[in-house]
N, C-alpha and C positions, 0 to 999 in steps of 0.2 A: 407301928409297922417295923418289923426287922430291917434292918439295913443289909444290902447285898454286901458280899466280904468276899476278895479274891482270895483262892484258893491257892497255900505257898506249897511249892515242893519242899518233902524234907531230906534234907539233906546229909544228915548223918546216921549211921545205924543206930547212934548211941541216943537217937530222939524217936523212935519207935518202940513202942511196947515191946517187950521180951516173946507174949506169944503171937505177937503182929509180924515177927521178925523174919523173912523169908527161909533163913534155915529152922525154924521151927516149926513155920507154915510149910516144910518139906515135908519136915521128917515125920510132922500130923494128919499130912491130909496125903501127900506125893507131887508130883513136880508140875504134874499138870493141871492144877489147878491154880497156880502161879502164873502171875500176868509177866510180861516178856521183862521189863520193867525190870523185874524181879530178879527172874534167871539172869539177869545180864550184871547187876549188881551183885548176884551169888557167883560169878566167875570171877569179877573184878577183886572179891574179898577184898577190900578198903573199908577203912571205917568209913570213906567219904563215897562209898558204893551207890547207895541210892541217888544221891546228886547227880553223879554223872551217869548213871545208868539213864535218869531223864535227859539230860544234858544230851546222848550220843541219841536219841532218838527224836529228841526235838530237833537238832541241827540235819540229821540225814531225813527225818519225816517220816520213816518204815524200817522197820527188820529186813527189808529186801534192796532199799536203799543202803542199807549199813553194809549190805554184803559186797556192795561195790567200792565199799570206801578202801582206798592207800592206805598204806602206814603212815605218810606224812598228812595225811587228810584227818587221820582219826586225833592226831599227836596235834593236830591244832584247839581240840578239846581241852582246856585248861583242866586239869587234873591226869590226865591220861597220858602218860608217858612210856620210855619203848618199850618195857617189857610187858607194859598191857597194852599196849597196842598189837603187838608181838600176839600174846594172848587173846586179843580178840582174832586176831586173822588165824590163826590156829584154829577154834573156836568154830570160826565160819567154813573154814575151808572142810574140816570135820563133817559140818553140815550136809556139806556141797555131797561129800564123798557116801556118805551114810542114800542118798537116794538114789547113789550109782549103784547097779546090780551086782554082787560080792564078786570079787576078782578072780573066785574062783572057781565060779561056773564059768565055762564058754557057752556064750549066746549065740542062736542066729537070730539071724539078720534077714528077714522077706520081706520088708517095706519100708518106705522111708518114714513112716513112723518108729516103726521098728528102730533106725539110726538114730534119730532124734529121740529118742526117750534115752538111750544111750550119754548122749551127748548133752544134752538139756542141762542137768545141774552141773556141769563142769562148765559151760561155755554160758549163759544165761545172762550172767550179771558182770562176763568180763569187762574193763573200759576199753581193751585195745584190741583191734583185730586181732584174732590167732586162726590162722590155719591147721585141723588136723584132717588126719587120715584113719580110717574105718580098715583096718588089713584084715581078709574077708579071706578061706579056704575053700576049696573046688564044693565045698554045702552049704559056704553062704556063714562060716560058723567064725566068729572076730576070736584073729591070733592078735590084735593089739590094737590102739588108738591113740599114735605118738604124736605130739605138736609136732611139725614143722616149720610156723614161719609167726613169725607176729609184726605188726606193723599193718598198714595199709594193703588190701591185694592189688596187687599192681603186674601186667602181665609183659610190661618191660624190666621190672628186675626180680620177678619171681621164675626161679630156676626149675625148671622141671622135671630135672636131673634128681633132685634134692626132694620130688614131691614123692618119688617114683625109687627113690633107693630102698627106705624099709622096705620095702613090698618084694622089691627084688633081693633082699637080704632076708624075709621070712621063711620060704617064699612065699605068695601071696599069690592068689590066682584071680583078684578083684581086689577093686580097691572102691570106697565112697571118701568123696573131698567134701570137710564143713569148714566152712567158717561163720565168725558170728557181726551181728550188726550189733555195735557197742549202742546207738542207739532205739534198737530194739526192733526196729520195723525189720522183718526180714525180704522184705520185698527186692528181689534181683536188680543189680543196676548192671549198666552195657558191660561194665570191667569186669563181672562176675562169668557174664553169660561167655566173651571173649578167655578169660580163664580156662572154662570149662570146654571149651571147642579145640583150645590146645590142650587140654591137659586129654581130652579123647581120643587124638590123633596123637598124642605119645602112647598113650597104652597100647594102640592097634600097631603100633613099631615095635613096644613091647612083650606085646602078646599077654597084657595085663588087663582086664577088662576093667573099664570105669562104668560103675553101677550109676551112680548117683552125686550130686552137687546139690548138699544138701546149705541153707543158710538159716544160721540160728538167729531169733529175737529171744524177747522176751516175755517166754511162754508160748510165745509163737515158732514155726519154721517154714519155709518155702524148700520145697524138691524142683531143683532144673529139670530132671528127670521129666518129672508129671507134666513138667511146665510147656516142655520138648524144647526149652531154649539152651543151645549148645551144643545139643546133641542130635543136631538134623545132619 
C-alpha cells in the first residue's frame, strides 16, 4: 500500500521546471489559463514568488479577501515588504477600477441598480465606512462620484453642508448618497434611515433633489428609496 504524503508548497521559482514556470506557462498558453496562485507570483517577480503568492492567499483565504487587506495587513506576510505591498494594493485597486465603466463615457443613471453597478467595485471590499455622492444632471447623466466622509455615518457630526457642496459647485440638479457596510450586509440601520430624512430635507432647502440612499455590501445593495425609509 502507498503511504499518504502531504503535499509541500514550492517555494522557489528556482525549484519548478523551466516550462512549469508561470512566465512560460504565459507566454505558451496566455494568462488565463494560470491559476491565481500564479498571476500573483508573476507580479511579485521574486525568486521567493510562489511561496508567498500561497502564503498571501492562505492567510486572507480568497482573492476577494486579499482585496480588503491594508498595507500593514499584507506586510505582516513574512517575505512581503512595502514595495510589494505597495504593488499588490496598486494591483488590486487596478482591478477594482478596470470594472468601473471608462471615465469617459457619461452614464445615466434610472435605477438604483443602475447606481450600484456604478459604485460596486469601488466601495465592495472597503473596511471603513465611506460616504459618496452620485452628482446627477437635469437627465439623470453622473457629472462625478466624489467621496465625502469616511468613518462611521453618524448624523450628529456628519455635515450636511459638506454632503451638499460638490453638487452645488457642479452644479448638480440631483444627487444619490452611498455608503458601504464594511461588513457586507447592506441592510439599513435607524442611523442610515435618520441620515437620509435629513439629508432630504436639505435638498428641498436646496432645491437639490435627493434620488436615492443607496447602501453598499458585498455584492449586495439596499435602495432607501424602494425601501420608502427616509424618504416618507
Amino acid at each position: 500500500m502507498t503511504p499518504y504524503t502531504q503535499t509541500t508548497i514550492t517555494r522557489r521559482i528556482q525549484e519548478i521546471a523551466i516550462e512549469d514556470r508561470p512566465l512560460q506557462r504565459l507566454n505558451q498558453h496566455g494568462a488565463g489559463i494560470l491559476a491565481t496562485t500564479e498571476l500573483l507570483a508573476l507580479m511579485l517577480g521574486t525568486a521567493e514568488a510562489p511561496g508567498l503568492a500561497a502564503d498571501l492567499l492562505a492567510t486572507f483565504g480568497s482573492l476577494h479577501q486579499l482585496a480588503r487587506a491594508s498595507k500593514a495587513q499584507l506586510m505582516k506576510i513574512r517575505g512581503i515588504g512595502e514595495a510589494q505591498a505597495a504593488r499588490l494594493l496598486a494591483l488590486l485597486e487596478l482591478s477594482c477600477r478596470l470594472q468601473a465603466p471608462p471615465a469617459e463615457e457619461r452614464h445615466k443613471v434610472s435605477s438604483p441598480a443602475d447606481a450600484a453597478h456604478l459604485l460596486m467595485p469601488h466601495m465592495r471590499y472597503l473596511e471603513q465606512e465611506e460616504l459618496r455622492v452620485i452628482l446627477l444632471d437635469t437627465r439623470n447623466q453622473v457629472l462625478g462620484m466624489p467621496t465625502i466622509y469616511r468613518g462611521s455615518l453618524n448624523s450628529s457630526i456628519l455635515r450636511l453642508a459638506e454632503v451638499f457642496r460638490p453638487a452645488i459647485e457642479a452644479p448638480a440638479a440631483a444627487i444619490i448618497l452611498a455608503h458601504n457596510h464594511p461588513s457586507g450586509d447592506p441592510s439599513p440601520s435607524p442611523e442610515d434611515i435618520r441620515v437620509t430624512r435629513q439629508a432630504v430635507q436639505t435638498g428641498k432647502l436646496l432645491d437639490i433633489a435627493l434620488l436615492d440612499h443607496l447602501i453598499i455590501g458585498n455584492g449586495r445593495y439596499s435602495s432607501l428609496k424602494e425601501r420608502q425609509l427616509g424618504f416618507d
